[in-house]
N, C-alpha and C positions, 0 to 999 in steps of 0.2 A: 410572343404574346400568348397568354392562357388561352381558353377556347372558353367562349363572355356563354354566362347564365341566357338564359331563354325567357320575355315573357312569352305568353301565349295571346293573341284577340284575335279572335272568331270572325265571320263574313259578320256576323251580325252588328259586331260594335265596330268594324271598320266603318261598315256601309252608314253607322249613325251618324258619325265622325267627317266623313267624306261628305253628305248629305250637309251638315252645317258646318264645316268650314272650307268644303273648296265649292258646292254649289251657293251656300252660302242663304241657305232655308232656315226658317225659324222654327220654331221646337214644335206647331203646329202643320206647318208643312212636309216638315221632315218625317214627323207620326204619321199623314195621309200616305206618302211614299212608300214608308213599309209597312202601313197594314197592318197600324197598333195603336196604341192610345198612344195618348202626348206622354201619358204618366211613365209608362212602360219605355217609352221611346226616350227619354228622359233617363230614367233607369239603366236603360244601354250603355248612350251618351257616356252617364257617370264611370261607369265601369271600365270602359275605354279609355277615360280622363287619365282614370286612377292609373290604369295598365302602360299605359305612354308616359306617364310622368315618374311612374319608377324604373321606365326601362332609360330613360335621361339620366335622373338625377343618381339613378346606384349601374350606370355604364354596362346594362342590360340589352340583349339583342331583342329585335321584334321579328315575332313568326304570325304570320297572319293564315290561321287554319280555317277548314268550311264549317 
C-alpha cells in the first residue's frame, strides 16, 4: 500500500469537534469551554468538518498537531 496523503487538524478544531460530538455541547456551551465566541467557535467546528470529511471521502490519513 502507498504511504496515504496527510490532512493536518490542530488541538484547536479537534477540541471543537470532541466538545460537540462526544461531550455532546451545543455550539453555545462549546464557545464558553474554549474561551471564544460562538461565532469563532463555529468557525473552528466548520474547518474540522471540512478537514475530516476529506480525509474519508479522498482515503486521507489524520494527523492531529498542537
Amino acid at each position: 500500500m502507498s504511504e496515504l496523503e496527510i490532512v493536518e487538524i490542530n488541538h484547536e478544531e479537534i477540541e471543537s469537534y470532541r466538545l460537540r460530538y462526544i461531550e455532546g455541547l451545543d455550539q453555545k456551551e462549546a464557545a464558553k469551554k474554549m474561551a471564544t465566541s460562538a461565532s469563532t467557535y463555529q468557525r473552528i467546528l466548520g474547518a474540522a468538518h471540512k478537514k475530516i470529511a476529506e480525509a474519508i471521502i479522498k482515503g486521507k490519513a489524520i494527523k492531529i498537531t498542537k
